[in-house]
DRENGU-890675 format. One line per 10 residues: number of its first residue (from 1); their letters; for each residue x, y, z of N, C-alpha, C, O. Coordinates in Angstrom, 2 decimals, padded with zeros to 5 digits. Example, Ala and Ser with C-alpha at 12.3 -4.5 7.8 and 13.67 -1.06 7.14 Angstrom:
1	AS	013.19:-005.69:007.80:012.30:-004.50:007.80:013.20:-003.30:007.80:014.24:-003.32:008.46 | 012.85:-002.25:007.08:013.67:-001.06:007.14:012.90:000.03:007.87:013.41:001.14:008.04
//
This chain:
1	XXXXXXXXXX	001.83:-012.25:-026.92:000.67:-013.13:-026.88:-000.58:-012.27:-026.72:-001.05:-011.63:-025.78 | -000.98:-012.51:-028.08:-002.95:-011.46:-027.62:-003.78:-012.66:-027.36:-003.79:-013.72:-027.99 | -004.70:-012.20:-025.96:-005.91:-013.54:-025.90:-006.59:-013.02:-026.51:-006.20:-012.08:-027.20 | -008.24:-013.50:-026.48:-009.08:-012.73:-026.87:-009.76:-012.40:-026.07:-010.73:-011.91:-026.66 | -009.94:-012.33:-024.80:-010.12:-011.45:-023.76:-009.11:-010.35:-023.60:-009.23:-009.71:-022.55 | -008.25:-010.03:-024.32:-007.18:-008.64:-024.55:-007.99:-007.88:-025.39:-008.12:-006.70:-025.07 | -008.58:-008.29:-026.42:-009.32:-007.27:-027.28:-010.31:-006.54:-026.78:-010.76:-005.62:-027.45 | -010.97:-006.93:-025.12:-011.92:-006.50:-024.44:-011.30:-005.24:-024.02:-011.78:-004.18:-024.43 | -009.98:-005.25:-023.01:-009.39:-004.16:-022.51:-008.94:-003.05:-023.55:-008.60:-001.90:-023.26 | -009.00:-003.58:-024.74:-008.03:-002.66:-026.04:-009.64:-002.23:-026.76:-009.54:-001.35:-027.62
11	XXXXXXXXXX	-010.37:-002.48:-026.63:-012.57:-001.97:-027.04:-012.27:-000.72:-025.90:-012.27:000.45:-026.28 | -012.06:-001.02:-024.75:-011.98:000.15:-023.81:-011.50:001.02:-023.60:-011.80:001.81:-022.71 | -010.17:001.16:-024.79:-009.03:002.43:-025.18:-007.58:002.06:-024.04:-006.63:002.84:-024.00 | -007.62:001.04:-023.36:-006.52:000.68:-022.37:-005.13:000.73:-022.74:-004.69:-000.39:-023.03 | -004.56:001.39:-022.79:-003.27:000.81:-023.15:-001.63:000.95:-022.08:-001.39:001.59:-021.06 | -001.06:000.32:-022.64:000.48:000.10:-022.25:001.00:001.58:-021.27:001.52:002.29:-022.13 | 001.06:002.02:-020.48:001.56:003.01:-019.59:000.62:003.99:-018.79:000.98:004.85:-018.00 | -000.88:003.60:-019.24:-002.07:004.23:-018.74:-002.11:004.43:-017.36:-001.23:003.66:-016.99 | -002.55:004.95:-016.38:-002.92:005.28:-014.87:-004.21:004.86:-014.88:-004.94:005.65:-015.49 | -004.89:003.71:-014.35:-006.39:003.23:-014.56:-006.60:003.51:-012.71:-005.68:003.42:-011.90
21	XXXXXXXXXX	-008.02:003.86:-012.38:-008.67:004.14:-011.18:-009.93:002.97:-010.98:-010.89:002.82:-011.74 | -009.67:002.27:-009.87:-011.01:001.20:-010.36:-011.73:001.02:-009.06:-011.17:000.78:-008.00 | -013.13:001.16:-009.25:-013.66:001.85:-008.34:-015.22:000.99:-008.41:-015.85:000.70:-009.43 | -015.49:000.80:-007.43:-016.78:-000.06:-007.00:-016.55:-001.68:-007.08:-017.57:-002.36:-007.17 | -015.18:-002.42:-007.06:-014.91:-003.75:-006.91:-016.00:-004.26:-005.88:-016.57:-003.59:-005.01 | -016.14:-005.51:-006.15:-017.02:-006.39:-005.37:-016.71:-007.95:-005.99:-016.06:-008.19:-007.01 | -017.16:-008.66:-005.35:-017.04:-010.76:-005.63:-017.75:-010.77:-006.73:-017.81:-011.89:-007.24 | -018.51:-009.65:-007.48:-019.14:-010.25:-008.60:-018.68:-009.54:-010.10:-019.18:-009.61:-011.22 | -017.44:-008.77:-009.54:-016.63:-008.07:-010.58:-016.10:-009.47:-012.00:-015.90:-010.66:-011.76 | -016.01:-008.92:-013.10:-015.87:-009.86:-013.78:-013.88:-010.07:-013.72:-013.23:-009.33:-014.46
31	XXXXXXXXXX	-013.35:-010.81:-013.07:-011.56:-010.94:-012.79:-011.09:-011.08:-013.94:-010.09:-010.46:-014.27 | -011.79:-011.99:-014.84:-010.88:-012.08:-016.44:-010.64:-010.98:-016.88:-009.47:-010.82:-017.22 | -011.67:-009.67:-017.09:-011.74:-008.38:-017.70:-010.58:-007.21:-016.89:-009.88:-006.32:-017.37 | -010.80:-007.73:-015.36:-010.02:-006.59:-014.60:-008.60:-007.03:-014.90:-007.80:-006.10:-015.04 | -008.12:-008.35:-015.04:-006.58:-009.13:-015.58:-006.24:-008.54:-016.72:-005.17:-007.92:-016.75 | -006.87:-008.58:-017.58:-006.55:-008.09:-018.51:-006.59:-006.54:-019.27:-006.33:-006.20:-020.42 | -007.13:-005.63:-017.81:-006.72:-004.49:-017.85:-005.85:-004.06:-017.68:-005.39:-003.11:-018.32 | -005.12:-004.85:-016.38:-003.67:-004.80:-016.28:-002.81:-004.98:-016.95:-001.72:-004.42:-016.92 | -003.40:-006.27:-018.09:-002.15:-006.43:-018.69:-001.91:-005.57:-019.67:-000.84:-005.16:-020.11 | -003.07:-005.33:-019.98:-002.99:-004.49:-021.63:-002.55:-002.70:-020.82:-002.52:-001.72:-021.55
41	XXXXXXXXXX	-002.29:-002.59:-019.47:-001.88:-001.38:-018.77:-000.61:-001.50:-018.47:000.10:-000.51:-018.28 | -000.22:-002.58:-018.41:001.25:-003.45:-017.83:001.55:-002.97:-016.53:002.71:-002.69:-016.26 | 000.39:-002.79:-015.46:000.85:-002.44:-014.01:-000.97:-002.94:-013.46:-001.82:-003.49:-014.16 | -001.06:-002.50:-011.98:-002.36:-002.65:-011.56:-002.85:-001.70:-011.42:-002.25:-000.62:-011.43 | -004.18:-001.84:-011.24:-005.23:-000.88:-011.29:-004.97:-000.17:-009.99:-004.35:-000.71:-009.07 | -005.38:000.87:-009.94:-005.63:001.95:-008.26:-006.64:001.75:-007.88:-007.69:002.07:-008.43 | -006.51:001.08:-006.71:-008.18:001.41:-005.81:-008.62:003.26:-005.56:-008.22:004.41:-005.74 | -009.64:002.49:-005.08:-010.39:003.84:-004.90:-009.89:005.02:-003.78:-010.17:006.22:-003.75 | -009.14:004.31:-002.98:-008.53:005.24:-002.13:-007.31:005.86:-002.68:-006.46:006.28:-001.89 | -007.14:005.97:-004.05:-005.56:006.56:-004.45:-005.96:007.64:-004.39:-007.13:007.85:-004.08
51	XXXXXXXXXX	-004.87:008.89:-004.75:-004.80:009.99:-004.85:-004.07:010.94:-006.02:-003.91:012.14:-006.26 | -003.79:009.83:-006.49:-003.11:010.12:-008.08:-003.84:010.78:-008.96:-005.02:010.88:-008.61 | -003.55:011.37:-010.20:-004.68:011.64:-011.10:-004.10:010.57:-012.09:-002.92:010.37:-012.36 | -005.22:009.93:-012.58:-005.40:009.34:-013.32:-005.92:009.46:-014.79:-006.54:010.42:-015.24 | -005.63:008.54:-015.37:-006.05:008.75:-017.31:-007.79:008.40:-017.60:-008.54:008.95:-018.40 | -008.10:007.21:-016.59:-009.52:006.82:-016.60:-009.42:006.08:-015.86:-008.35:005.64:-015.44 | -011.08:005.61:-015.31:-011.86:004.87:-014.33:-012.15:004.00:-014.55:-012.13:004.05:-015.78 | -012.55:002.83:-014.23:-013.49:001.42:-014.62:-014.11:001.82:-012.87:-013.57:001.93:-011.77 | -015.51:001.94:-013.40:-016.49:002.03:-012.18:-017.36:001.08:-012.33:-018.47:001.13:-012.85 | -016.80:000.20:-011.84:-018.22:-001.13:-011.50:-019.61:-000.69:-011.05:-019.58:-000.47:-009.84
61	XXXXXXXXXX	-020.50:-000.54:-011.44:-021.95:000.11:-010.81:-023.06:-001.04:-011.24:-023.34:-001.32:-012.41 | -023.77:-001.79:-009.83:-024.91:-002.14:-009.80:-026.08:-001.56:-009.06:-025.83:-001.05:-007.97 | -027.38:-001.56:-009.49:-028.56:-001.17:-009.47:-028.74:-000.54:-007.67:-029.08:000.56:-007.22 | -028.44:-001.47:-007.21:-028.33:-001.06:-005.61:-027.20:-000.46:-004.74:-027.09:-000.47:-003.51 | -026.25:000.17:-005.91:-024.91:000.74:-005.30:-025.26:002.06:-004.89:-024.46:002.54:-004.09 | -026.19:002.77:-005.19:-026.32:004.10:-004.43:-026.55:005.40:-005.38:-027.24:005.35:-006.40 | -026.10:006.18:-005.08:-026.61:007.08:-006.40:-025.41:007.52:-007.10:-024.53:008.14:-006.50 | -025.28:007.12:-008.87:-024.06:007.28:-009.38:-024.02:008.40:-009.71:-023.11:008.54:-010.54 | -024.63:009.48:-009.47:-024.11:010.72:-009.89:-022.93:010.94:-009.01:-021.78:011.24:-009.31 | -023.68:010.66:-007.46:-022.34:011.31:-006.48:-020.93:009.86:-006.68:-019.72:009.98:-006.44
71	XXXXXXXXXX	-021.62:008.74:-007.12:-020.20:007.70:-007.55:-019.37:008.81:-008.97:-018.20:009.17:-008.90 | -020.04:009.08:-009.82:-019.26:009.59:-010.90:-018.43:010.94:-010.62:-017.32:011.11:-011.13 | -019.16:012.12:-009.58:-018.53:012.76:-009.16:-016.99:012.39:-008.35:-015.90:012.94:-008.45 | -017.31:011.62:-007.81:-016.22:010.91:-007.08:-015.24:010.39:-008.41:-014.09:010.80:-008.47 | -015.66:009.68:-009.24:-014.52:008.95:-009.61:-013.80:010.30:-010.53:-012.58:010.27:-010.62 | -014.45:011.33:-011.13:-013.42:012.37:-011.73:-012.67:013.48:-011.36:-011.97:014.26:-012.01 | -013.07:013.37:-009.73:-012.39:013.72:-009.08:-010.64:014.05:-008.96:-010.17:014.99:-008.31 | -010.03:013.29:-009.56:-008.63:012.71:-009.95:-008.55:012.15:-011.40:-007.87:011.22:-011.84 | -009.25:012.82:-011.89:-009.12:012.32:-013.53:-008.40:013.47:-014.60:-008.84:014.62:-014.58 | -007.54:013.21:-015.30:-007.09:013.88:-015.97:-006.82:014.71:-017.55:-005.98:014.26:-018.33
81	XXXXXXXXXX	-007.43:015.66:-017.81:-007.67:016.03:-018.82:-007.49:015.39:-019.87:-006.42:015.55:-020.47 | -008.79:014.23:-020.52:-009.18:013.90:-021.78:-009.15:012.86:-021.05:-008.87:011.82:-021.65 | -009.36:012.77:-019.86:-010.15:011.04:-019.31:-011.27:010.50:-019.64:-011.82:011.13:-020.55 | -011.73:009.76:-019.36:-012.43:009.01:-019.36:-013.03:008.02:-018.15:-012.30:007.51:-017.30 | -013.94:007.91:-018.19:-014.89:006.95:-017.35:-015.16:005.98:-018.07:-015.30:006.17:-019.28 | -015.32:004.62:-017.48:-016.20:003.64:-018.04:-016.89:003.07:-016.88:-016.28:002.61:-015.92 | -018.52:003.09:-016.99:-019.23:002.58:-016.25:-019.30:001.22:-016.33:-019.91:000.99:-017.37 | -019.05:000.32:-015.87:-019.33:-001.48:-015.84:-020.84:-001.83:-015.24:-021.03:-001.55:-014.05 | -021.66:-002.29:-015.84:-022.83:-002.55:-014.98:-023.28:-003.94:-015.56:-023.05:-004.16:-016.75 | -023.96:-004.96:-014.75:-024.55:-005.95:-015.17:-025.55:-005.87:-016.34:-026.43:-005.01:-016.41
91	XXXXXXXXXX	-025.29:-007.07:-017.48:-026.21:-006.85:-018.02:-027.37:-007.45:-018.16:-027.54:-008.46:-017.49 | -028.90:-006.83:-019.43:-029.86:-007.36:-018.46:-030.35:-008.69:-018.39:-030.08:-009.49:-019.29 | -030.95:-008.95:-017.54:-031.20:-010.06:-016.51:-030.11:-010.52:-015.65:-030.42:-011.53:-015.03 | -028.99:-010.11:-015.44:-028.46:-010.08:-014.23:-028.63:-009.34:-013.34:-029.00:-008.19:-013.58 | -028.43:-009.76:-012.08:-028.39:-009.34:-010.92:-027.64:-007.96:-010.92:-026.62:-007.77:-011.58 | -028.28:-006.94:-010.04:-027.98:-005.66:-010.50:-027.39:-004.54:-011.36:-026.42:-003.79:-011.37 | -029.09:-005.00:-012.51:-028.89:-004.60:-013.62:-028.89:-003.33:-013.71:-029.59:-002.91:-012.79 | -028.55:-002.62:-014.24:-028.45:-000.75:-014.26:-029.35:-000.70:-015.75:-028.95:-001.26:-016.77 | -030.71:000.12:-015.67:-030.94:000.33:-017.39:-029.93:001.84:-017.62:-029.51:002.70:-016.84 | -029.83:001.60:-019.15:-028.71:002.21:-019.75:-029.57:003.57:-019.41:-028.77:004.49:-019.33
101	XXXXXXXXXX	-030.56:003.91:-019.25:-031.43:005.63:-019.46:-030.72:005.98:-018.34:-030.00:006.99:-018.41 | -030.81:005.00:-016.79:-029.83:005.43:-015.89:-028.50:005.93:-015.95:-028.23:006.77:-015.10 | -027.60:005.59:-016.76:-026.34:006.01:-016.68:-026.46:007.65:-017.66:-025.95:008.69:-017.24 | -027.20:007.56:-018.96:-027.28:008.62:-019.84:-027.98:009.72:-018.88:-028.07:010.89:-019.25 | -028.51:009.25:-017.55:-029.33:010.47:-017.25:-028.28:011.23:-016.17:-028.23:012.43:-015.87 | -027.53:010.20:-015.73:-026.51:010.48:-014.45:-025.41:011.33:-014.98:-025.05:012.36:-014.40 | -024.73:010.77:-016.38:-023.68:011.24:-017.15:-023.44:013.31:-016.86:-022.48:013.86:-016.34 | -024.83:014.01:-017.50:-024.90:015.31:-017.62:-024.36:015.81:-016.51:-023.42:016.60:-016.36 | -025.19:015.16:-015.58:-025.50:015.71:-014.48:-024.37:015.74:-013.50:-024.34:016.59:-012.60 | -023.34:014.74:-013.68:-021.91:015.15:-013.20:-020.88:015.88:-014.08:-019.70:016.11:-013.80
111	XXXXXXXXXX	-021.62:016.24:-015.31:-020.79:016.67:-016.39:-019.86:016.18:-017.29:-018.75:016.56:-017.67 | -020.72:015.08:-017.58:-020.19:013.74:-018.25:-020.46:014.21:-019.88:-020.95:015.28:-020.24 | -020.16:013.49:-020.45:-021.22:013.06:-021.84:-021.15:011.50:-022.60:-020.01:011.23:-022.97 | -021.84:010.80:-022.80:-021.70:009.21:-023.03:-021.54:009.40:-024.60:-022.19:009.95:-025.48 | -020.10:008.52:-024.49:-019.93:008.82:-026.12:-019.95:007.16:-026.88:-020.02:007.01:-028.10 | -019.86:005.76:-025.63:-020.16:005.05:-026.46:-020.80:004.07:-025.50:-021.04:004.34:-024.32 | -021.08:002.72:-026.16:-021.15:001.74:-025.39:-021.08:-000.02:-026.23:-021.50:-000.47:-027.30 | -020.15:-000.69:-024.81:-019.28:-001.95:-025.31:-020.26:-003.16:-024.56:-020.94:-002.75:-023.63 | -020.36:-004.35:-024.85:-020.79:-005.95:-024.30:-019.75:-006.33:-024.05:-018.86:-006.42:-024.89 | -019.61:-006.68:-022.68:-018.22:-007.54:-022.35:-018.85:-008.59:-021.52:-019.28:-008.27:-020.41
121	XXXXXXXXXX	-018.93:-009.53:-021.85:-019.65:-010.84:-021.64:-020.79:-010.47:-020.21:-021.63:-009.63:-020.54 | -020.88:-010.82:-019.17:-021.94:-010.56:-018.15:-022.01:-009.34:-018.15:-022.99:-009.01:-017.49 | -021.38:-008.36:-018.61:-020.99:-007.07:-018.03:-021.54:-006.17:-019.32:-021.49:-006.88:-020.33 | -022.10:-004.69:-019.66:-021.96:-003.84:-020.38:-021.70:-001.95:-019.95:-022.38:-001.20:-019.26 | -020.41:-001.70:-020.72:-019.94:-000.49:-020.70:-020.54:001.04:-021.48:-020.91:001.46:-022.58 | -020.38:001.37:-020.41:-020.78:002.98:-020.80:-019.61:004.29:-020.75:-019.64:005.20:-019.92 | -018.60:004.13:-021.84:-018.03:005.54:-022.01:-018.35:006.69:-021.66:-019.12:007.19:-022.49 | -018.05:007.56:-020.55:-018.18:008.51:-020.74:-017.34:009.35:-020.36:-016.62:009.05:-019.41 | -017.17:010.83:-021.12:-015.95:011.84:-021.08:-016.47:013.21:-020.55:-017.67:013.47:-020.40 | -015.32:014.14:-020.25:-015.54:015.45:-019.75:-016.07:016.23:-021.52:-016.07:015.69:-022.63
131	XXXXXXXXX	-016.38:017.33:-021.20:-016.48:017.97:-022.02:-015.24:018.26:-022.84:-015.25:017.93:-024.03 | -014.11:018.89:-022.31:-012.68:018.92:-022.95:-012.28:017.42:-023.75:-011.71:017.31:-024.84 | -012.75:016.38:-022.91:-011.95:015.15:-023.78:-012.82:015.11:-025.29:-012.22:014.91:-026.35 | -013.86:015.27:-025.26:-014.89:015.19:-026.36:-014.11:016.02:-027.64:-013.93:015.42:-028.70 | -013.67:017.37:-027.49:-013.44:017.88:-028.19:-011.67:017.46:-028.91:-011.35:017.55:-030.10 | -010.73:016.98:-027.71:-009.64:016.39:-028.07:-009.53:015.07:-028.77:-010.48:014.40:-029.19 | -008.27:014.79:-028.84:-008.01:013.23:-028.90:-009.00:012.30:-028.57:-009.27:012.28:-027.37 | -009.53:011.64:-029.19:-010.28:010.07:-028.73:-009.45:009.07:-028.21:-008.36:008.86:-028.74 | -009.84:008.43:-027.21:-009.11:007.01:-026.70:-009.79:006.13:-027.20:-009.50:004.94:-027.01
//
């Protein structure tokens, strides 16, 4: 059974046996999108306190969460060669909206590089990879 909220998690490179890290949850996280990360992962996501290395992140980030360089440092922390990040941030005119110059400026500077970006209904994503993943395999 594909919904079409599955095609959201499968836009994000998610798939079937992945290790996902999910990091900045809050009451205004979008639940349809995080459900169906799981499913299209076929297990649950890791909070932020795991210690695993992981394949990629879903980092929820709004405007007043703090400074995402040291969030992005943190989340690749445990990330594993040709990971990936995806930044989640409100989009605009919602309530803690992130402008996109913010994330492209944060990206470098933890040693990121933003290679794309997705609309997932309230929400819009910001890809971003290590330098090594850039040059490998795409998710």
């Amino acid at each position: 059974m594909v919904a079409a909220t599955d095609d959201k998690a499968s836009k994000l490179g998610f798939t079937a046996g992945m290790v996902i890290q999910e990091r900045g949850w809050d009451e205004d996280t979008d639940d349809d999108l995080r459900a169906d990360i799981e499913d299209a992962i076929d297990a649950e996501m890791l909070d932020e306190d795991a210690i695993d290395v992981v394949d990629a992140v879903v980092l929820w980030w709004r405007d007043d969460d703090g400074d995402l360089v040291d969030a992005l440092m943190d989340a690749i922390g445990m990330l594993a060669e040709g990971g990936f990040v995806w930044v989640l941030s409100p989009k605009t005119g919602k309530d803690g909206h992130v402008d996109p110059s913010v994330i492209a400026e944060a990206a470098p500077t933890a040693g990121l590089t933003q290679t794309s970006v997705v609309a997932l209904d309230d929400w819009s994503g910001a890809r971003l990879v290590t330098p090594k993943a850039r040059s490998g395999k795409k998710a």
